[in-house]
Backbone as numpy.savetxt, mean C-alpha at the origin, in Angstrom:
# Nx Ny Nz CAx CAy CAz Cx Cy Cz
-0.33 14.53 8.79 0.68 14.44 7.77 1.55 15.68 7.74
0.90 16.71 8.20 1.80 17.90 7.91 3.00 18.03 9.29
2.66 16.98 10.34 3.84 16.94 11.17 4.66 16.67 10.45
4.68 15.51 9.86 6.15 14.49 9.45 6.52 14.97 7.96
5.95 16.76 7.76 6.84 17.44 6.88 5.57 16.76 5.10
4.57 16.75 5.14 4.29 15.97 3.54 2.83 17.24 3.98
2.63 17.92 2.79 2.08 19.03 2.73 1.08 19.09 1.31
-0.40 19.34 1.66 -0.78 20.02 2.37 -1.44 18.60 3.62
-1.29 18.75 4.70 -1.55 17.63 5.39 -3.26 17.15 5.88
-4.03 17.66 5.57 -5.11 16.48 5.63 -5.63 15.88 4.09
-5.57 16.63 3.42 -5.75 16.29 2.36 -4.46 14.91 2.00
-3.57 14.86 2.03 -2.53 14.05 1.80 -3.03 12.78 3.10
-3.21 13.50 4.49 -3.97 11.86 5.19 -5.34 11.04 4.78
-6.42 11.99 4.02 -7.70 11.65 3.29 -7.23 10.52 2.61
-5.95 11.02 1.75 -5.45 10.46 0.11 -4.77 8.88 0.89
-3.79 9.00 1.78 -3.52 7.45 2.39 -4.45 6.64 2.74
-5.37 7.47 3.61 -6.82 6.42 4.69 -7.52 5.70 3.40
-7.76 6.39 2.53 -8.61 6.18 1.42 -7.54 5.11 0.53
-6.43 5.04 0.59 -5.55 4.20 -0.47 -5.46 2.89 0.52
-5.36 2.90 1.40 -5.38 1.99 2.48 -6.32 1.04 2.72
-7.85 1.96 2.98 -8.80 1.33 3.41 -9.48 0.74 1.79
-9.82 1.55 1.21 -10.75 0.98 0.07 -9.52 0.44 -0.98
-8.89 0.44 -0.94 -7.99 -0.13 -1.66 -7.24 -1.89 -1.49
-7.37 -1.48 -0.04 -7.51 -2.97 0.63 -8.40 -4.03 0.61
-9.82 -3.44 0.67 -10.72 -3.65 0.59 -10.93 -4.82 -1.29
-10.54 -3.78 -1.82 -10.51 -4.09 -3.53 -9.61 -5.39 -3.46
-8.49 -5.40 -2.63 -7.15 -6.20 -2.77 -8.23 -7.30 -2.43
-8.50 -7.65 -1.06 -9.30 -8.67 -0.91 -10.60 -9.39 -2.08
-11.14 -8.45 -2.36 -11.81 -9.70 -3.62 -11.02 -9.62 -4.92
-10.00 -8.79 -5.15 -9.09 -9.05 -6.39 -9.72 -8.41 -7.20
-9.76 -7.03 -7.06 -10.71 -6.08 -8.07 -9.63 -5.07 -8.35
-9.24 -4.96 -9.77 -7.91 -3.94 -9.79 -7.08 -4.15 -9.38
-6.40 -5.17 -8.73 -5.57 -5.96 -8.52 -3.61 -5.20 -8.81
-3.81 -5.24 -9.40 -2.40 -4.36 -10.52 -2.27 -3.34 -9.78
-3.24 -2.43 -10.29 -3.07 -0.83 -10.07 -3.35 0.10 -8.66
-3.78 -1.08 -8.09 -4.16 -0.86 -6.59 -2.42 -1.26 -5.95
-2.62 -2.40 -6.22 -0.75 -2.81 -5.69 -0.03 -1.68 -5.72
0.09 -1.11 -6.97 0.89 -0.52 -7.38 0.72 1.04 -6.41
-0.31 1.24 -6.52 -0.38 2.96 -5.42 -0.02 2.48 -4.03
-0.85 1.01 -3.75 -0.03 0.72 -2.32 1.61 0.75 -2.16
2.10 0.13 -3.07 3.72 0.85 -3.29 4.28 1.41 -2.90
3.62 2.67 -3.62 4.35 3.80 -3.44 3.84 4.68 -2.33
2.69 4.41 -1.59 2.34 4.34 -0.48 3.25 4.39 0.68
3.77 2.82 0.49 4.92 2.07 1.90 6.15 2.69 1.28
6.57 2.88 0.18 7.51 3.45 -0.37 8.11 4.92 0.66
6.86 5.85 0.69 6.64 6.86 1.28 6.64 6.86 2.74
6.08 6.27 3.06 5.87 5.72 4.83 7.16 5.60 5.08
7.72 4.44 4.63 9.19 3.84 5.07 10.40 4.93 4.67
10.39 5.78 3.71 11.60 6.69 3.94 11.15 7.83 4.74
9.92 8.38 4.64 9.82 9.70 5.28 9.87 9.24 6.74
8.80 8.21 7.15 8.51 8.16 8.59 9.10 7.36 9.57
9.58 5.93 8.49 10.03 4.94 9.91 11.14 4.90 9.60
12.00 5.24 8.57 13.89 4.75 8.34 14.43 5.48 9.16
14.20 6.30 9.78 15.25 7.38 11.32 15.01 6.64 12.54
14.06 5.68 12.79 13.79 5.21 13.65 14.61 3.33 13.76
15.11 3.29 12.77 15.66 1.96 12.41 15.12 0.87 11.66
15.00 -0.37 12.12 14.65 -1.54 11.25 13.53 -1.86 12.38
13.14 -2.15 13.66 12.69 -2.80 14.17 11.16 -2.34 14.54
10.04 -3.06 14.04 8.68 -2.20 14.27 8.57 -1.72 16.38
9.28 -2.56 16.65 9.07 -2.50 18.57 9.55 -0.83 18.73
10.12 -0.49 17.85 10.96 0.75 17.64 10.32 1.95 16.87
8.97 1.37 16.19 8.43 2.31 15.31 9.19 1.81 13.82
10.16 1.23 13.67 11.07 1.19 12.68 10.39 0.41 11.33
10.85 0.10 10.03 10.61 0.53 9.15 10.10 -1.11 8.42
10.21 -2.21 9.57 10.39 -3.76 9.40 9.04 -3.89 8.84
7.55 -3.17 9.20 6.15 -3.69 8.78 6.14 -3.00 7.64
6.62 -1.79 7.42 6.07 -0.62 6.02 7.77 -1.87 4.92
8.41 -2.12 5.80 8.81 -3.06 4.79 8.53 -4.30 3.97
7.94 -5.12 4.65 6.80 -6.37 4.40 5.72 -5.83 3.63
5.17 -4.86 3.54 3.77 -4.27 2.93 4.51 -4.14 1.60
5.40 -3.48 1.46 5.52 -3.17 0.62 6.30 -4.31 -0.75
6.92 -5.39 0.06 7.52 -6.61 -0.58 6.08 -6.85 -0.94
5.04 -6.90 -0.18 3.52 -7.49 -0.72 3.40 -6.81 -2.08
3.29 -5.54 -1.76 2.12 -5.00 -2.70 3.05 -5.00 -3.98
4.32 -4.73 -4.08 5.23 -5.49 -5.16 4.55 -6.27 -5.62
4.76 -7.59 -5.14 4.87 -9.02 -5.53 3.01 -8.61 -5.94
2.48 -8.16 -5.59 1.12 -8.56 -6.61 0.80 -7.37 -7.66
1.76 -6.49 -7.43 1.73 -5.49 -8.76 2.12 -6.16 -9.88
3.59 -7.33 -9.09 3.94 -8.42 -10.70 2.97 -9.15 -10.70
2.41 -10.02 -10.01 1.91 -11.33 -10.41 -0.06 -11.19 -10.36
-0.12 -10.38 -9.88 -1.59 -9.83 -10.42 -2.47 -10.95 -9.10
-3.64 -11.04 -9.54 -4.74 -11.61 -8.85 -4.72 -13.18 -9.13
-5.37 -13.73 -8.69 -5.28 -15.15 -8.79 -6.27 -15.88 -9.65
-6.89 -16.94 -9.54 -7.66 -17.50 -10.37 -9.47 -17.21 -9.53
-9.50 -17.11 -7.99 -10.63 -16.88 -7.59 -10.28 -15.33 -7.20
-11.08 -14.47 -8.19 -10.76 -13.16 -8.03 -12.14 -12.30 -8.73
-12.18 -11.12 -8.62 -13.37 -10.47 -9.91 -12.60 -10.06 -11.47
-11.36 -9.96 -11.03 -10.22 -9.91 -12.28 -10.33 -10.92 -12.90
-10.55 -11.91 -12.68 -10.50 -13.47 -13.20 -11.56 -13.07 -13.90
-12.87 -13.17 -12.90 -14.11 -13.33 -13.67 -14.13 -12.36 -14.89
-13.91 -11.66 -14.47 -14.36 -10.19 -15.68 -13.59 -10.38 -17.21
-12.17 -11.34 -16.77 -10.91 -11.69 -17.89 -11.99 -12.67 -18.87
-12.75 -13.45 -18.02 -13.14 -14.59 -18.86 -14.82 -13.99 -19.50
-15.22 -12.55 -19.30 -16.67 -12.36 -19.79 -15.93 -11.72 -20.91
């Protein structure tokens, strides 16, 4: 991380791997659902201006087309939350 200028840099790659992996992880059974979206966000938010927008639009290019899709995702379930088979569900209805 501290190549592409975001400081102090392992600590800041710990903080992505970890927002990424276990966070994904959560996304899949629908645990925190919201607030997980939401750091993924600003996550791709970050990715896509610091790292891939100089490189263009096209991922064949490195460019900014996949950190763009991730991030239309993790939007769209920061609004609309988890679904009906989820642990959010379950936990809504105990």
């Amino acid at each position: 991380m501290a190549s592409i200028g975001l400081q102090p840099g392992f600590p800041m790659a710990m903080l992505a791997g970890g927002v990424e992996f276990f966070g994904g992880l959560a996304l899949i059974i629908g645990l925190l659902t919201r607030p997980i979206a939401l750091v993924s966000s600003v996550l791709m938010l970050i990715a896509l201006t610091v790292v891939h927008r100089s490189n263009g639009f096209f991922i064949s290019a490195n460019g900014y087309e996949f950190a763009l899709a991730l991030l239309a995702m993790s939007l769209s379930l920061t609004i609309t939350g988890s679904g009906r088979i989820s642990l959010d569900a379950i936990f809504r209805k105990v």
